[in-house]
C-alpha positions in Angstrom: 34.5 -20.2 37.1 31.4 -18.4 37.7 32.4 -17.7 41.4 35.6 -16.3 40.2 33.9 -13.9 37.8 31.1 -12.6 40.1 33.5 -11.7 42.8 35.9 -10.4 40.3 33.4 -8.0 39.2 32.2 -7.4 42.7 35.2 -6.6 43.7 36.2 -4.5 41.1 32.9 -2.0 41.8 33.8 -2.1 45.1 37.5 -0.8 44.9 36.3 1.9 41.7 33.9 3.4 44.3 35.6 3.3 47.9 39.3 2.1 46.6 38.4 -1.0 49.1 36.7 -4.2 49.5 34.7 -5.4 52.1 37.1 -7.4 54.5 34.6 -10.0 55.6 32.8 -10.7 52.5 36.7 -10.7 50.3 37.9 -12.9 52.9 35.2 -15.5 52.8 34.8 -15.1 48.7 38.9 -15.8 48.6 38.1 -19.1 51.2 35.5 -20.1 49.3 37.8 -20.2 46.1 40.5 -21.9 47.7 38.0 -24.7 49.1 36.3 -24.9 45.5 39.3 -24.8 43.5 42.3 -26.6 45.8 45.2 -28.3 44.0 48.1 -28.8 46.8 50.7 -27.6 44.0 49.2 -24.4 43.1 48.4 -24.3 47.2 52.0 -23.3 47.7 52.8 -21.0 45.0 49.8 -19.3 46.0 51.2 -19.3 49.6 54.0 -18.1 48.7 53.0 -15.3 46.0 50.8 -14.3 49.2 53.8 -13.4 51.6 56.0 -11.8 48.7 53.1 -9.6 47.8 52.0 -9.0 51.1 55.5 -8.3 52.1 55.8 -6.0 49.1 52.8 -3.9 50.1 54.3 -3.7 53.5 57.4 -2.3 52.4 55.5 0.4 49.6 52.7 1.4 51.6 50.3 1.6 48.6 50.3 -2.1 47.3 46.9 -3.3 49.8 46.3 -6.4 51.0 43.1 -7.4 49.2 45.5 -7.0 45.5 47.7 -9.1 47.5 45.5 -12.0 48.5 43.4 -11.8 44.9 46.8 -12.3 43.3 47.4 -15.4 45.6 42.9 -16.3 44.7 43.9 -16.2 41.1 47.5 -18.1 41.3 45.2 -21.0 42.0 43.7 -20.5 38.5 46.2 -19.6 36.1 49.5 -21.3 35.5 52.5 -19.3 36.5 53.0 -18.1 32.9 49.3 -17.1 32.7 49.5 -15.5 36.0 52.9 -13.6 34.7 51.3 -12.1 31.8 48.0 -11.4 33.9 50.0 -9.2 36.5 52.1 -7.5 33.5 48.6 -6.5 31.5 47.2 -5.3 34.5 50.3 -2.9 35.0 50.0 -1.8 31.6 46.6 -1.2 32.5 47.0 0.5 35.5 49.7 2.7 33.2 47.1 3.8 31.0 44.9 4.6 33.8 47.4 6.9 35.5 48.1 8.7 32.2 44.2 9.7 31.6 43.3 10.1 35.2 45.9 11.6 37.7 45.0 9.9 41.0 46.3 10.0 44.6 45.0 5.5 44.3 44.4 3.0 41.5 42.2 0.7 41.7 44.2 -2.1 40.6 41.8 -4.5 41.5 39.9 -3.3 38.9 43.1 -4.1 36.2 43.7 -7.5 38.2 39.8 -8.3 37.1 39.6 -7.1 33.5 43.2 -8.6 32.5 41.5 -11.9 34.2 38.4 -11.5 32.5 40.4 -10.7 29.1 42.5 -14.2 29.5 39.7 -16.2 30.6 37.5 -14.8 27.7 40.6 -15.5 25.6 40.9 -19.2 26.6 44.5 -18.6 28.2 45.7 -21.9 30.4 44.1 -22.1 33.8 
């Protein structure tokens, strides 16, 4: 859990001050999770959560790649409810954001961390 929170935070400085994460260092952080924290059931929804949100991105041209792969990292983590509620507080997040601070990017890995941080703190099902 430790690994998960480090990078989370990492990763959110990261995408606050150049609205990007290191491609190497994500890539091997997200491997080293999947290695660490493998369950073959939550393997495919995690697959599969990658290609819709990948796909998603494709098709919006603002949804990036990294938000789609750390919402595969954390599918391995939190139940699909969890996960659910995760994305939707990080929305609302990202909401509030974009009504205090008018911005041509979020930084939604920043709201993916701190709703993860929130339900973790909170004991939410992992």
């Amino acid at each position: 859990m430790t690994l998960l929170i480090l990078g989370l935070i990492i990763c959110s400085y990261s995408d606050i001050r150049y609205r990007s994460v290191p491609a190497i260092w994500f890539d091997l952080w997200c491997l080293l999770l999947l290695i660490v924290s493998f369950n073959p059931g939550r393997v495919l929804l995690s697959a599969t959560l990658l290609v819709f949100f990948l796909l998603f991105g494709w098709f919006t041209q603002g949804f990036g790649s990294a938000d789609s792969f750390l919402i595969a990292v954390l599918a391995l983590y939190f139940n699909f409810m969890t996960l659910l509620v995760l994305l939707l507080l990080a929305c609302i997040s990202t909401l509030l954001h974009h009504l205090l601070h008018q911005e041509a990017t979020y930084p939604f890995i920043l709201h993916l961390s701190l709703a993860s941080i929130l339900l973790i703190g909170g004991g939410f099902s992992l």
